[in-house]
C-alpha positions in Angstrom: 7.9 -12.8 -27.2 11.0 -14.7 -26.9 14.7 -13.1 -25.5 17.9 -14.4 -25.5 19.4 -14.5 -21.9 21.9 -12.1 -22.6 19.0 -9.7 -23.9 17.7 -10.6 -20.5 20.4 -9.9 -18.3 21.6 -6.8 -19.7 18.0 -5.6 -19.2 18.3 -6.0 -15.3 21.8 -5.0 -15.3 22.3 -8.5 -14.2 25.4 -11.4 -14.5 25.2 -14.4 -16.8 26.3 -18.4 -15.3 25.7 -20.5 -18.2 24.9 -20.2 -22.0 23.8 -16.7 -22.9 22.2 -17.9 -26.3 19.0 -19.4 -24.8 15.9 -18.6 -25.6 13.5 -17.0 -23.1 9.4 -16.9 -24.1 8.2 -17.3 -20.6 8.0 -15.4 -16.4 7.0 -19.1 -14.5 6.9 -19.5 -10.5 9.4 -21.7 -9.7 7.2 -24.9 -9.1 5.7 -24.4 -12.8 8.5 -23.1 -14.5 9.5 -25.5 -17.3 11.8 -25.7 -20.4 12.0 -22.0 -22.1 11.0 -20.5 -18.8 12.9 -18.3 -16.2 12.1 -18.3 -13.0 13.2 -16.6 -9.9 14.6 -17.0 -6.0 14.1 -13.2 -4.1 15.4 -13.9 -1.3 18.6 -16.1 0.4 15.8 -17.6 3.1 14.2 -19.0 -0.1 17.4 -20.2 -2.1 18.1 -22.0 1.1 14.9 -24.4 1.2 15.1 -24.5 -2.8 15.5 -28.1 -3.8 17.7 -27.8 -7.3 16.7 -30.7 -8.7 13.2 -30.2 -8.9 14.2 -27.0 -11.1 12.8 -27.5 -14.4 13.3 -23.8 -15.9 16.2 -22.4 -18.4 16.8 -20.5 -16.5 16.9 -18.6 -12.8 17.3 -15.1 -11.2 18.8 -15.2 -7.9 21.0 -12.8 -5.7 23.7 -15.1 -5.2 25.2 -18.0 -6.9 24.6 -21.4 -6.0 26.3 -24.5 -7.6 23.6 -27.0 -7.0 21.4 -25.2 -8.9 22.8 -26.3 -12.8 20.4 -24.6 -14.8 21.7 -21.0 -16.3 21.5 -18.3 -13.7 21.3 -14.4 -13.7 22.7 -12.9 -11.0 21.4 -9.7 -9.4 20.9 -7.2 -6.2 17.6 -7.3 -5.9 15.8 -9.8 -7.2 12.1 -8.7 -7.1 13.2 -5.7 -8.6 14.0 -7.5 -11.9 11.4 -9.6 -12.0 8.7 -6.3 -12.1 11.0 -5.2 -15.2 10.8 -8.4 -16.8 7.3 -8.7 -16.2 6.6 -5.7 -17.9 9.0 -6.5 -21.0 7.2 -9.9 -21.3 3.5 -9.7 -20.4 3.0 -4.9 -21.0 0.8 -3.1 -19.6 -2.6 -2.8 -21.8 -3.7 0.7 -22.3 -7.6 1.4 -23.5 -7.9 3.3 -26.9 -6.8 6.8 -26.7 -10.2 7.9 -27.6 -13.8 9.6 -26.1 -16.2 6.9 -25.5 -19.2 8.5 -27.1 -21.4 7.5 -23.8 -18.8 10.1 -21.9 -20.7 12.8 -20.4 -18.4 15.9 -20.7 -19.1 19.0 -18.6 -18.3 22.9 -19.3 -14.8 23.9 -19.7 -13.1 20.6 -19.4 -9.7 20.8 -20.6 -8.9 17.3 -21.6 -5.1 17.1 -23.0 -3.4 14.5 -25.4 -3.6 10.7 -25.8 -6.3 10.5 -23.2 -8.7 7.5 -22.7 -12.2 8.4 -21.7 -14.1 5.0 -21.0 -17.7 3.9 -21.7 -20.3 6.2 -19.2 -17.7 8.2 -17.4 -19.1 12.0 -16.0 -16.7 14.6 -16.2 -17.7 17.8 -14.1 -17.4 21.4 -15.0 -13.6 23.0 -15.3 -11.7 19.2 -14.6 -8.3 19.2 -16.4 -7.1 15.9 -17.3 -3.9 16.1 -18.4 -1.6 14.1 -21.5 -1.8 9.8 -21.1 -4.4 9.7 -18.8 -6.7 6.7 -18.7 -10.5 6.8 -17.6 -12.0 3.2 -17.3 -15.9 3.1 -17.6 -18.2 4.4 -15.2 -15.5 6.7 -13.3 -17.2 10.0 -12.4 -14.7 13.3 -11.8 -16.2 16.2 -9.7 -16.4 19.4 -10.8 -12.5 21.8 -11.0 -10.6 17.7 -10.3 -6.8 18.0 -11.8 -5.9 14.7 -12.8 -1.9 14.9 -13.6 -0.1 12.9 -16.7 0.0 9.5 -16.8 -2.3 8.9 -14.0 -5.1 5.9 -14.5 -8.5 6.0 -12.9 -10.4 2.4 -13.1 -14.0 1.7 -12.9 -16.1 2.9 -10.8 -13.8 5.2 -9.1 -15.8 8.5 -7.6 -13.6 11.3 -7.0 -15.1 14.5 -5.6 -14.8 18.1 -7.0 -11.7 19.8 -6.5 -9.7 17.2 -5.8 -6.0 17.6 -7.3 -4.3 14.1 -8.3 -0.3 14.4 -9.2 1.5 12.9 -12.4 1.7 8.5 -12.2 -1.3 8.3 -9.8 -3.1 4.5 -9.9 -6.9 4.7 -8.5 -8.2 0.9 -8.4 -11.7 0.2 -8.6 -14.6 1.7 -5.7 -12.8 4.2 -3.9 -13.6 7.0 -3.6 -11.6 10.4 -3.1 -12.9 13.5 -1.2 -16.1 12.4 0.6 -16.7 14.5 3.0 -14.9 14.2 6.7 -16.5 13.0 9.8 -17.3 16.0 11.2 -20.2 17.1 13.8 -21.2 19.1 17.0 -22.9 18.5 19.4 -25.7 20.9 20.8 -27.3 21.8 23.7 -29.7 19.3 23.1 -28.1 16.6 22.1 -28.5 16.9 18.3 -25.4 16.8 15.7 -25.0 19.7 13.3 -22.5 18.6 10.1 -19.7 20.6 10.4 -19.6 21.9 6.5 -16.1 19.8 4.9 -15.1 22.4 2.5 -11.1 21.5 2.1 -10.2 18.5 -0.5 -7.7 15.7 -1.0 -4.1 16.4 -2.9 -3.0 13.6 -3.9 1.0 13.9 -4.9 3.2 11.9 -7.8 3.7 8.4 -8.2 0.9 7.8 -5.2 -0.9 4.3 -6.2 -4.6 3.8 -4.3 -6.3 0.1 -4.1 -10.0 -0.7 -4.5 -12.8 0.6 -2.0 -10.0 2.9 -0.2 -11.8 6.0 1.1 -10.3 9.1 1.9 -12.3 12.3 3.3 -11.7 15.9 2.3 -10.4 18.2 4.9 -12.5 20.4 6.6 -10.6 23.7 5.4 -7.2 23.2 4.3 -6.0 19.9 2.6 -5.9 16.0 3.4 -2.4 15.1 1.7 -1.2 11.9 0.5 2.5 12.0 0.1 4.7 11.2 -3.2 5.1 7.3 -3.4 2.9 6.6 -1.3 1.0 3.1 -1.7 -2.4 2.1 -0.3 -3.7 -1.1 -0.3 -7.8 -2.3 -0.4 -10.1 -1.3 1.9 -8.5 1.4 3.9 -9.8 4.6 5.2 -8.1 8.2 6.0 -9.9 10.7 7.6 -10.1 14.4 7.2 -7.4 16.5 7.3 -4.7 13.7 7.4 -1.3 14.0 6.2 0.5 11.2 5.3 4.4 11.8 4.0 6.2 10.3 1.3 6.9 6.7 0.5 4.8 5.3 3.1 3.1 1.9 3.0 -0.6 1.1 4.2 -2.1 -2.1 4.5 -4.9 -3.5 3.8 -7.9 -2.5 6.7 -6.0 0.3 8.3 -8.3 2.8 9.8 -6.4 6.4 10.1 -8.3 9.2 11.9 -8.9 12.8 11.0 -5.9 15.4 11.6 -3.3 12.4 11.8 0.6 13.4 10.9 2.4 10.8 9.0 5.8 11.4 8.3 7.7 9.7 5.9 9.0 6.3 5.5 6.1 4.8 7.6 4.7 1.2 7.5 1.4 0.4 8.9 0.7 -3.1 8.8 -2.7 -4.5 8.0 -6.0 -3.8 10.2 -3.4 -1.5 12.3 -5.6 2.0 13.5 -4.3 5.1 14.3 -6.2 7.9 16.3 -7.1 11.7 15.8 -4.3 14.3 16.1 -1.4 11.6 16.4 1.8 12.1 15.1 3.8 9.0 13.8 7.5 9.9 13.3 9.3 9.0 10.1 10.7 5.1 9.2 8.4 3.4 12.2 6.7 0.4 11.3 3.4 0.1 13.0 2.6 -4.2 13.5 -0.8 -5.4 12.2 -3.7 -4.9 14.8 -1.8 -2.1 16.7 -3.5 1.0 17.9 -1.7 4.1 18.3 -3.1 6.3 20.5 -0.2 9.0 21.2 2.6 10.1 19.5 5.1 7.9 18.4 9.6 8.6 17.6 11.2 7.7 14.7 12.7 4.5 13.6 10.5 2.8 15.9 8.9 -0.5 15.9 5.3 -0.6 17.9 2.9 -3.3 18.0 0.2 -4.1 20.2 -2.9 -1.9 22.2 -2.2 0.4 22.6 1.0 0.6 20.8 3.8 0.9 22.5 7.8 -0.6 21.5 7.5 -3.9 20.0 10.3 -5.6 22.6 8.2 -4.0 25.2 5.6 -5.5 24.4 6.6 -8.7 23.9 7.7 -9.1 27.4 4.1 -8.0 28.5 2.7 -10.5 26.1 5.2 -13.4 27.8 3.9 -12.2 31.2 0.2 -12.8 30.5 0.8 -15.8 29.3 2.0 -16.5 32.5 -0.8 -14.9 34.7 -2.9 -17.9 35.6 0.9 -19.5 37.3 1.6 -16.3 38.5 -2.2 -15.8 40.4 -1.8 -19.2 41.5 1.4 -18.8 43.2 -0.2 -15.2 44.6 -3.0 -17.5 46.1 -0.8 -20.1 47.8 1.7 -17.2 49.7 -1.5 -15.7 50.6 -2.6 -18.8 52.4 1.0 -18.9 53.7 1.4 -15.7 55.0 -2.8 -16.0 56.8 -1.0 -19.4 58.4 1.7 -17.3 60.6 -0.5 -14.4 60.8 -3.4 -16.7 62.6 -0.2 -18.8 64.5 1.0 -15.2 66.4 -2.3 -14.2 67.3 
């Protein structure tokens, strides 16, 4: 595929420096971006340490001009935003065959709508809808009464349990697996565990995107919720009953126990862990390797365990670094103060 700059431009809603006739075939990284190549600078930190002559592209997206730089230039607000557009103009999106692998196992009453793709060896259970553009990959298996809404796409080896309810847009990488059952035990007299029976399931909202080898348990009665634009990276785990809002971000390792609140807005950075019944309040960031252990207010940052205000805690971090001075100053006043106490007896 080859664009013309201004074709280019226009699609990111961006402004032209240079000749708008050239021709475009190529998305490069800057350091192996080369003639018929654009490239692209997301951030001013980054234009700053760019060295312009070692540019070898057409052409450059950046947020601000910057006359060193002589190749042609498309100006924009946000950067990374045009380069996801542009990567899907130049290098879409491949969709499997709208068609019913003939390995599928289908159960009773599946209501399976248009332009669907069921891949090699999938199982659907009894009364699952899967609704218009959906893609299946292979070896996905859908419980028994699962909704999964338009447009969503399931890859391989996905399990998702019955009655699970997936919105319109959801993305489901590879081995996770959606509405095991939750944690939950008690403990008798004689010190034996009884499963508490998990007979809730996992809602899943629009737009919600899940990595590979996330797990997320079904509630015990009600509903664990994942909120509308919601994105989960690999290998993290929600526990029963959770709710987490809308437009949140969750890193990769995160560990989030059962009945958790979290509002909306939230950041929780990678291997962070939050405990049972916590609330986190809406547009806090929680740092990597923090452990929350009470409720948190909004618009917070908290780092550290257990978490508590970042500044906070980086003024207890500064003091124990400072501990063995500090002891040994302790120690010598100590001796001090045994000196005049032994001199006035």
């Amino acid at each position: 595929m080859t664009k013309t700059l201004d074709e280019i431009a226009k699609f990111v809603n961006g402004k032209i420096i240079g000749d708008k006739n050239i021709p475009i075939s190529r998305i490069a990284s800057l350091d192996q971006a080369k003639k018929g190549d654009i490239t692209f600078i997301t951030s001013e930190k980054e234009l700053k340490k760019t060295q312009p002559d070692k540019i070898l592209a057409s052409a450059i997206i950046l947020p601000e001009d910057k006359d060193t730089i002589l190749c042609a230039k498309i100006i924009v607000d946000n950067p990374k935003l045009a380069l996801s557009k542009l990567l899907e103009l130049f290098i879409p999106t491949i969709r499997p065959s709208e068609e019913i692998d003939p390995t599928a196992i289908i159960g009773k009453d599946v209501e399976i709508g248009k332009k669907v793709s069921v891949g090699a060896y999938c199982v659907i259970g009894d009364s699952a809808k899967i609704k218009d553009n959906v893609s299946l990959y292979p070896l996905t298996s859908i419980g028994n009464e699962v909704v999964i809404g338009k447009n969503s796409v399931i890859h391989s080896n996905v399990t998702i349990y019955e009655k699970v309810m997936l919105g319109e847009g959801v993305i489901i990488h590879s081995g996770s697996v959606i509405g095991s059952d939750g944690f939950g035990y008690v403990k008798t007299d004689n010190n034996q565990y009884v499963k508490i029976p998990q007979k809730g399931n996992v809602l899943i909202e629009d737009d919600v995107e899940i990595g590979a080898c996330v797990t997320i348990d079904r509630a015990t009665i009600d509903s664990t919720i994942i909120g509308q634009g919601t994105k989960i990276d690999n290998l993290v785990h929600i526990g029963h009953n959770a709710r987490i809002g809308k437009n949140c971000i969750i890193v990769a390792q995160v560990g989030i126990s059962g009945s958790v609140t979290i509002e909306d807005n939230v950041t929780l950075a990678g291997q962070s862990g939050v405990s049972d019944h916590v609330v986190i309040q809406e547009n806090t960031i929680v740092a990597a390797r923090a452990g929350v252990i009470k409720n948190t207010g909004p618009n917070l940052i908290v780092s550290g365990f257990p978490a508590q205000e970042h500044h906070q805690e980086i003024k207890i971090k500064a003091l124990t670094q400072k501990l063995p001075e500090i002891v040994k100053k302790i120690k010598e006043l100590e001796k001090r103060i045994e000196k005049i106490e032994t001199a006035n007896d």
